[in-house]
Phi, psi and omega in degrees: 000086159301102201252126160268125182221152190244146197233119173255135186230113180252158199286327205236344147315281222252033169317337205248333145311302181310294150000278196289302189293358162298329157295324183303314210280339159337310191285293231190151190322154156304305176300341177295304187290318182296323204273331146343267197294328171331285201318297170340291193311296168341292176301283203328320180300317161303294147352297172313290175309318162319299183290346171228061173315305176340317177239124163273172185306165184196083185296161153241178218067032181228103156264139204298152184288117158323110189284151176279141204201110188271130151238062146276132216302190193242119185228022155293359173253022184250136199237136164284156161216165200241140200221125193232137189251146192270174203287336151333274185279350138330322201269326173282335162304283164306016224209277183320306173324000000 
């Protein structure tokens, strides 16, 4: 499963990124250098938490997603039929359109 997501790096935030990744990219792909550093991130967060399991990670700025709550009618009594039209009425149908 490949998911593309787009990463905006602003000039005056995100400087000491830019900074770092300039160099890089001269060497290797961007995306190659971010999925790294993900990775990187990843273990260290692992890391961590072993030596303090008691708080897990928690990003911030991530707020929980609201659950979705259906009010859709119950349409379990409803039985189909199957209805075949002759080619007469057909030719009156299209005739009509």
């Amino acid at each position: 499963m490949a998911i593309r997501r787009t990463l905006y790096l602003r000039p005056k935030k995100d400087q000491d990124i830019i900074d770092y990744l300039t160099p890089l990219i001269e060497m290797e792909d961007f995306s190659s250098i971010v999925r790294g550093l993900v990775r990187d991130g990843i273990q260290f967060r692992q890391q961590k938490q072993e030596i303090r399991p008691s708080a897990p990670y928690v990003p911030l700025n991530v707020e929980p997603r609201s659950v979705l709550q259906s009010n859709t009618q119950d349409f379990s009594d409803i039985k189909l039929d199957k209805k075949e039209v002759g080619q007469e009425e057909l030719d009156n149908r299209l005739d009509d359109f």
